[in-house]
C-alpha positions in Angstrom: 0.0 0.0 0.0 1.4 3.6 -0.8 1.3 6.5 1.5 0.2 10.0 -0.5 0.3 13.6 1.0 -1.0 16.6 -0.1 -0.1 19.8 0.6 -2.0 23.0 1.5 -1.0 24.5 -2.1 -2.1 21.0 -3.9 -5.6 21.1 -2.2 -5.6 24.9 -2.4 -7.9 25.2 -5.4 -11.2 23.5 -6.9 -8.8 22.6 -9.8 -5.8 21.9 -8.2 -8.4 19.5 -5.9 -9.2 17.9 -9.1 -6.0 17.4 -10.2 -5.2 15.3 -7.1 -7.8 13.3 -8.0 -6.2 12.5 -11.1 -3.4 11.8 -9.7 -4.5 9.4 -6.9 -6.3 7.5 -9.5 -8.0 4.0 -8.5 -5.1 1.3 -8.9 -4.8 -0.1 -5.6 -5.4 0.8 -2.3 -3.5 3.7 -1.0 -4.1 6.3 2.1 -3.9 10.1 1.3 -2.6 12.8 3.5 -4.4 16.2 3.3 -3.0 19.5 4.8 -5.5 22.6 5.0 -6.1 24.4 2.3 -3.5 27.2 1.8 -4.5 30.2 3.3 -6.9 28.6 5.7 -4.5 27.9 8.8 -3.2 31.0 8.6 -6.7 32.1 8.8 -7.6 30.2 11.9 -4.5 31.3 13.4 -5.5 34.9 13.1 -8.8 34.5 14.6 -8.0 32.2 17.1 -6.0 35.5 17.9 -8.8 37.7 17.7 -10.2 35.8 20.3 -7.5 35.8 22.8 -7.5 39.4 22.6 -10.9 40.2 23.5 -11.7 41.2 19.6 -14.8 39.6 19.4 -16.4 41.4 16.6 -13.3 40.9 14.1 -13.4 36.9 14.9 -17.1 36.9 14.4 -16.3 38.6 10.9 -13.9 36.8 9.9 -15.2 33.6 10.7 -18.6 34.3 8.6 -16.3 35.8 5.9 -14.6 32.3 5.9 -17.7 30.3 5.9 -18.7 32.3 3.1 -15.7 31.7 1.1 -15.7 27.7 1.5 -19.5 27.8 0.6 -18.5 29.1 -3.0 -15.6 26.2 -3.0 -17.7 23.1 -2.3 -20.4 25.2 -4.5 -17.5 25.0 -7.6 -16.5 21.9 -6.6 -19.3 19.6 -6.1 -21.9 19.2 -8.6 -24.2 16.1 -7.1 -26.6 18.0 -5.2 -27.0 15.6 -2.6 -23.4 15.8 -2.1 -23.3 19.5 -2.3 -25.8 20.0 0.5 -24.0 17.4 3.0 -20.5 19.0 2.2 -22.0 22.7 3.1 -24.2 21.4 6.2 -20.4 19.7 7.4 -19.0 23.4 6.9 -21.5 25.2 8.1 -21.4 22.9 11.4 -18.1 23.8 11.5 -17.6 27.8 11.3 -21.3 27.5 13.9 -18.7 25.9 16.6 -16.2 28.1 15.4 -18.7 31.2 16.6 -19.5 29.5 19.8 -15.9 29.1 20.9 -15.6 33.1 20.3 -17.6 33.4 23.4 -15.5 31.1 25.5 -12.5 31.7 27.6 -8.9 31.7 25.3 -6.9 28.3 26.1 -4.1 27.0 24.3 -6.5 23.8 23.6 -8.8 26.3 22.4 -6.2 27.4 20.0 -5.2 24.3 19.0 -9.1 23.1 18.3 -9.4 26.0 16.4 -6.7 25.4 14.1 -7.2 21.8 13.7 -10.6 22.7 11.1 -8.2 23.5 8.5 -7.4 19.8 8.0 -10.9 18.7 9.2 -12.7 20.7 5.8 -10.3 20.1 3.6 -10.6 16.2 3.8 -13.8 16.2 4.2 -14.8 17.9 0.8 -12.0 15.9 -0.6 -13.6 12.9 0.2 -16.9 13.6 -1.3 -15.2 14.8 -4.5 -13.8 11.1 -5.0 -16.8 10.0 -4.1 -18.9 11.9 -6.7 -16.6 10.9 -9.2 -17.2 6.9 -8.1 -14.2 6.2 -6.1 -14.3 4.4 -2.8 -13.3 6.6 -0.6 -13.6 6.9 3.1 -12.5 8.7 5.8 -9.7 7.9 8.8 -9.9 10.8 11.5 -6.3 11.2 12.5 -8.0 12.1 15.9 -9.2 8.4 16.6 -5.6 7.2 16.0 -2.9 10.0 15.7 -1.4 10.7 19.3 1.9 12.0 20.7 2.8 11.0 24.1 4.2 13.4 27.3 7.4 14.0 25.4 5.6 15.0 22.3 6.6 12.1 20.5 4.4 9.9 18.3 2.7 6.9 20.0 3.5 4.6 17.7 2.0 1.8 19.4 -1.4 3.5 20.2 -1.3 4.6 16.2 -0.8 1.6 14.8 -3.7 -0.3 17.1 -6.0 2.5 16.5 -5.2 2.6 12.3 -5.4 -0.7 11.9 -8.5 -0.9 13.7 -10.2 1.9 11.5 -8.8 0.5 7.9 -10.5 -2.7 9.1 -13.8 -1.5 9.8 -13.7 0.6 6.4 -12.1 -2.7 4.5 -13.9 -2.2 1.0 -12.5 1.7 0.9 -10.3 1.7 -2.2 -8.3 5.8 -0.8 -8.1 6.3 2.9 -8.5 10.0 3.4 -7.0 11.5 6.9 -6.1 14.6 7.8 -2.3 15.6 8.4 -0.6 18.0 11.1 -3.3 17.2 13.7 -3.6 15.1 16.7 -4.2 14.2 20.1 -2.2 14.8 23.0 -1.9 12.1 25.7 -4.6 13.8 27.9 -7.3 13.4 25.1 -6.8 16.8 24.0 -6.7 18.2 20.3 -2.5 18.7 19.6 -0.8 19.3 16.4 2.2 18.2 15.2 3.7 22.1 14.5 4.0 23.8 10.9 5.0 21.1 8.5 3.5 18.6 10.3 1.7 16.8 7.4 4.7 15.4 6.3 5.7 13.8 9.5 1.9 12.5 9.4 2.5 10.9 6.2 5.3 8.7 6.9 4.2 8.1 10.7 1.3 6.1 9.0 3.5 4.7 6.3 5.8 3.2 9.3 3.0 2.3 11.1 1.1 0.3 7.6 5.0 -0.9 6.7 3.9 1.0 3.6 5.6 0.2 0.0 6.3 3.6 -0.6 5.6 7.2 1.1 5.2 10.1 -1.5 5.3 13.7 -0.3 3.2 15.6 -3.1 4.4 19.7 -3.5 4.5 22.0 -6.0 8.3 21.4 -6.4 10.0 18.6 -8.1 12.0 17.2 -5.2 15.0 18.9 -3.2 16.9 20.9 -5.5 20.9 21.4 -5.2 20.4 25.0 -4.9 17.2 27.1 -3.0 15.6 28.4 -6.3 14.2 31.4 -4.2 17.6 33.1 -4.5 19.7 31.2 -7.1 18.9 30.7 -10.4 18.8 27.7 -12.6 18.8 24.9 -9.6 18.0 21.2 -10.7 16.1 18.6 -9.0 18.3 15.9 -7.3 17.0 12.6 -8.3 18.0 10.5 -5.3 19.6 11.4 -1.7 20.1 9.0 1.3 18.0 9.6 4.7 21.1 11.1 6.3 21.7 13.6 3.7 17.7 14.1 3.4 17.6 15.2 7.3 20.1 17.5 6.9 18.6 19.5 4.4 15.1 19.5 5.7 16.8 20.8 9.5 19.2 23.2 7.8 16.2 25.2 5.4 15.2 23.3 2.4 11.3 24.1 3.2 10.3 20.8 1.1 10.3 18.5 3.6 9.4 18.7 7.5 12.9 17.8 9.1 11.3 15.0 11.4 9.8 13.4 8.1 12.7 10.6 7.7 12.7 9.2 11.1 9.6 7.2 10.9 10.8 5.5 7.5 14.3 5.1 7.9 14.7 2.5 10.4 11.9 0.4 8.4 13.7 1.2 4.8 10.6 2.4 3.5 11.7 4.6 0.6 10.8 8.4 0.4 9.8 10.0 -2.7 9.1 13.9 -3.1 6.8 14.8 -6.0 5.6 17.8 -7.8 1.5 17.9 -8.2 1.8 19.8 -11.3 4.4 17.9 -12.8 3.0 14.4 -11.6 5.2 12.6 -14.4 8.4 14.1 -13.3 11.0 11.6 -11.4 11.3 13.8 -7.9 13.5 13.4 -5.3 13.5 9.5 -4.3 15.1 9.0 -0.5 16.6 5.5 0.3 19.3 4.0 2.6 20.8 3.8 -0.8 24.0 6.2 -1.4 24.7 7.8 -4.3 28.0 9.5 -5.2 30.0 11.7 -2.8 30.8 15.6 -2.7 28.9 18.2 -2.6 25.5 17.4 -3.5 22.9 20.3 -2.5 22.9 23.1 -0.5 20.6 25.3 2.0 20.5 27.6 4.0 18.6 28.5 7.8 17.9 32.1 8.9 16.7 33.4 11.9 19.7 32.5 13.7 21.2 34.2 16.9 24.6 33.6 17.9 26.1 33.7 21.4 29.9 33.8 22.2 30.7 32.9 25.5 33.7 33.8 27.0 35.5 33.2 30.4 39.2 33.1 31.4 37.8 30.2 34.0 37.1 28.3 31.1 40.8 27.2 30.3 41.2 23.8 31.9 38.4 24.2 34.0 36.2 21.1 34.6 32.6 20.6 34.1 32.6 24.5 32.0 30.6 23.0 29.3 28.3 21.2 31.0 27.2 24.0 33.3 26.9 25.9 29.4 24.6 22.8 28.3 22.6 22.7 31.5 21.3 26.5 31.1 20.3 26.0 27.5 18.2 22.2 28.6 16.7 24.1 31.5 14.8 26.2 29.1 14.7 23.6 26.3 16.3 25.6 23.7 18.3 23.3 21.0 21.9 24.4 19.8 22.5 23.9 16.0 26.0 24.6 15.8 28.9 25.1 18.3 32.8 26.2 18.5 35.1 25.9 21.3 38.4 27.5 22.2 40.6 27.8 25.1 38.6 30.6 27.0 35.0 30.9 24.9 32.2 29.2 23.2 30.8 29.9 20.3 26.8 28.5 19.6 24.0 29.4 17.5 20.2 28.6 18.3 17.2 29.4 16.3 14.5 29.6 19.3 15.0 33.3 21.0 12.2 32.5 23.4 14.1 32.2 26.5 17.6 34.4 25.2 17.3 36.6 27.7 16.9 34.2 31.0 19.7 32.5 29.5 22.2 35.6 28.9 21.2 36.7 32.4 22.3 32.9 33.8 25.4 32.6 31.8 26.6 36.4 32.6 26.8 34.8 36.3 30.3 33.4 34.9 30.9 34.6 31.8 30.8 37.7 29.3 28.1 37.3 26.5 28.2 38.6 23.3 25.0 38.1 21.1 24.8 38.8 17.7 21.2 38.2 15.7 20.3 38.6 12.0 22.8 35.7 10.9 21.9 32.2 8.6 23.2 29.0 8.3 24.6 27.7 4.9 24.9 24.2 4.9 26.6 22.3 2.5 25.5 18.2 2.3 26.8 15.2 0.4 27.8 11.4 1.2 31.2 11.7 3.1 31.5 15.3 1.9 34.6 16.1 4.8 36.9 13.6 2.8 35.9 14.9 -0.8 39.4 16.6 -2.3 37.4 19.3 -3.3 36.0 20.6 -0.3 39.0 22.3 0.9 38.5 25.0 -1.6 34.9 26.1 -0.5 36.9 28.5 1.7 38.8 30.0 -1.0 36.1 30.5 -3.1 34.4 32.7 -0.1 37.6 34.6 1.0 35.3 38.3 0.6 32.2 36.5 2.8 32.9 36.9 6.6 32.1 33.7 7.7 31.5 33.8 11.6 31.9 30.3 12.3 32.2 26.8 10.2 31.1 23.5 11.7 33.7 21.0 10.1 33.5 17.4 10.9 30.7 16.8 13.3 28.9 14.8 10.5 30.0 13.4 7.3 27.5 14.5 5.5 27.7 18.1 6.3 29.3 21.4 6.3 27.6 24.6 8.0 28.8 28.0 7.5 27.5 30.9 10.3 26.9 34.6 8.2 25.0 37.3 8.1 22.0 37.1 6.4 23.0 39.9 4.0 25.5 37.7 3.1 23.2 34.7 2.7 22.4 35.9 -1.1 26.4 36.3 -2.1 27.2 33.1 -0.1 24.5 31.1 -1.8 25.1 32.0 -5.2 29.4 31.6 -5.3 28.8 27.8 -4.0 26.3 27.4 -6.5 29.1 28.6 -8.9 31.8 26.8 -7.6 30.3 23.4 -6.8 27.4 23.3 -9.8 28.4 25.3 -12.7 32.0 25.2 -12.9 35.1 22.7 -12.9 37.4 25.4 -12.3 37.6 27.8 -9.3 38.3 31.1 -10.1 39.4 33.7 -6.9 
């Protein structure tokens, strides 16, 4: 059985809806992922919003303005009229709740009930569009089977129970339809899995089925070598290994939620990244499989701070880093890259929530320096450390003041800290050096 997911973009249109349908086709059984349609969490955010801050009258607005909106979808969408009228009762029932919660007291479950209708419409007009067009199709609420435990993790034993269950009792279904990004916490609350979340729905399933095949459906054809946003003339890369796959999700190629390979990779359950409006294009297939060495892509992370930490007591002193590493677990903000010398510490983190708790705790032992406006480039490829050419990225950006280079901590990966006006001059010499020429000139 083959996993398919759907992103906000690919569902964000009666045409584009229609073209998914194409896609999916009938030929065996397969379970589709749906995100919200674009637009529509961001919506729900903003009112949920509105609601927290008292604005009552701008929710209730914007919630009828909404309803109004996905009336004239299902409207263009559905033609059987018996379909048509249950579609627009389910999304009428829906924006009605939406109104009564404006009234209620604003709760972070609120929010997160709130937000979770993006996914709930969106497969549910999905479903009856198959439907009217013969296919048997039937529906899999993530919240009867998707649920992340105290440490936010996925329950995988709960989900595959639960899944199996559901897929039983709906046996003669030809497309599963469930809904990506949301959940249930372990309390019985309404969770989500954060912003990308879809794609770590898609292959949480696909572990949890021992799926054939997981496809992540976009409207890009795969990772590319290069981020297209800012460089020009980027190609697709037709195969990467998990490893090199995780690092370019985690260090900014937006294609792929970073937590997406863990579920598949243990399982070998290969990866494939699609575009929707290229459906006959290869993509991006990810296996354990390696292919080649060197450079193979790169990406690149802003909204990084850096903090330099520096303290004569640091030379030779026992336990120095760990008392660093304790402040930053207290308030559970990650590191993505670090440096060490004889008196500092160098470390980046992309989570300023808590920066200045933490400055105040480490300025009881050391000076802090923090420095904000500054991306990661990140450079990734099989064994890319031992690759001859390597060496002569750092030529090639003599003029780019690189504030600090992770070297070694992975094979599969360089990262360059600079300042995110240097992002655009950084991104396009590598793409020169590594992709478009054999020579390098300085």
């Amino acid at each position: 059985m083959l996993v398919y997911k759907f992103g906000g973009t690919s569902v964000g249109s009666v045409e584009n809806m229609n073209h998914v349908k194409d896609i999916i086709g009938t030929n065996g059984k397969k379970i589709v992922v749906l995100s919200a349609m674009s637009g529509t969490t961001n919506a729900l955010v903003g009112i949920s919003d509105l609601i927290k801050e008292g604005n009552t009258e701008l929710a209730q607005k914007q919630i009828i303005d909404l309803n109004e909106t996905y009336k004239q979808t299902v409207s263009n969408l559905i033609q059987d009229n018996s379909l048509q009228k249950d579609v627009i009762d389910y999304v009428n029932s829906i924006f009605a709740s939406l109104l009564d919660n404006v009234a209620e007291a604003h709760s972070e479950l609120l929010h997160n009930s709130i937000v979770a209708n993006g996914e709930l419409l969106s497969t549910y007009m999905f479903s009856k569009l198959l439907q009217q067009h013969g296919v048997s199709a039937a529906l899999l609420p993530a919240l009867e089977f998707m649920r992340i435990d105290r440490a936010n993790e996925p329950d995988n034993f709960y989900i595959k129970q639960n899944l199996e269950r559901l897929m039983e009792d709906q046996y003669e279904a030809d497309v599963y339809i469930t809904q990506g990004f949301i959940c249930l916490d372990v309390d019985g609350n309404i969770a989500n899995l954060q912003r990308g979340g879809s794609d770590y729905t898609a292959t949480i399933i696909g572990a949890a089925i021992e799926a054939e095949e997981v496809q992540i459906w976009t409207d890009i054809d795969g990772f590319h070598n290069n981020d297209p946003r800012f460089v020009n003339d980027t190609k697709a890369l037709s195969h990467l290994s998990y490893d090199e796959a995780a690092e370019l999700a985690y260090f900014g190629a937006k294609i792929l939620h970073p937590q997406t390979v863990m579920p598949v990779c243990n399982l070998d359950i290969p990866l494939r990244l699609k575009n929707t409006m290229a459906p006959n294009a290869h993509g991006t297939l990810i296996t354990n499989q390696i292919h080649g060495e060197g450079i193979k892509a790169i990406a690149a992370k802003d909204g990084i701070t850096a903090i330099k930490i520096k303290s004569v007591r640091m030379l030779l002193a026992h336990g120095f880093l760990k008392k660093v590493f304790e402040i930053f677990e207290k308030y559970e903000t990650s590191i993505d890259m670090i440096t060490t010398s004889e008196i500092a510490v160098s470390l980046t983190i992309d989570n300023t929530t808590y920066l200045e708790s933490i400055t105040e705790e480490l300025e009881k032992f050391a000076t802090v320096e923090v420095d904000d406006y500054m991306s990661i480039v990140c450079l990734v490829g099989n064994h890319i450390i031992y690759h001859p050419d390597t060496p002569e990225l750092f030529q090639v950006l003599q003029d780019v003041n690189v504030r600090m280079i992770a070297y070694g901590g992975s094979n599969n990966n360089i990262s360059l800290l600079v300042n995110t006006s240097d992002k655009l001059e950084t991104l396009q010499k590598l793409q020169r050096y590594v992709f478009e020429s054999t020579t390098i000139e300085i």
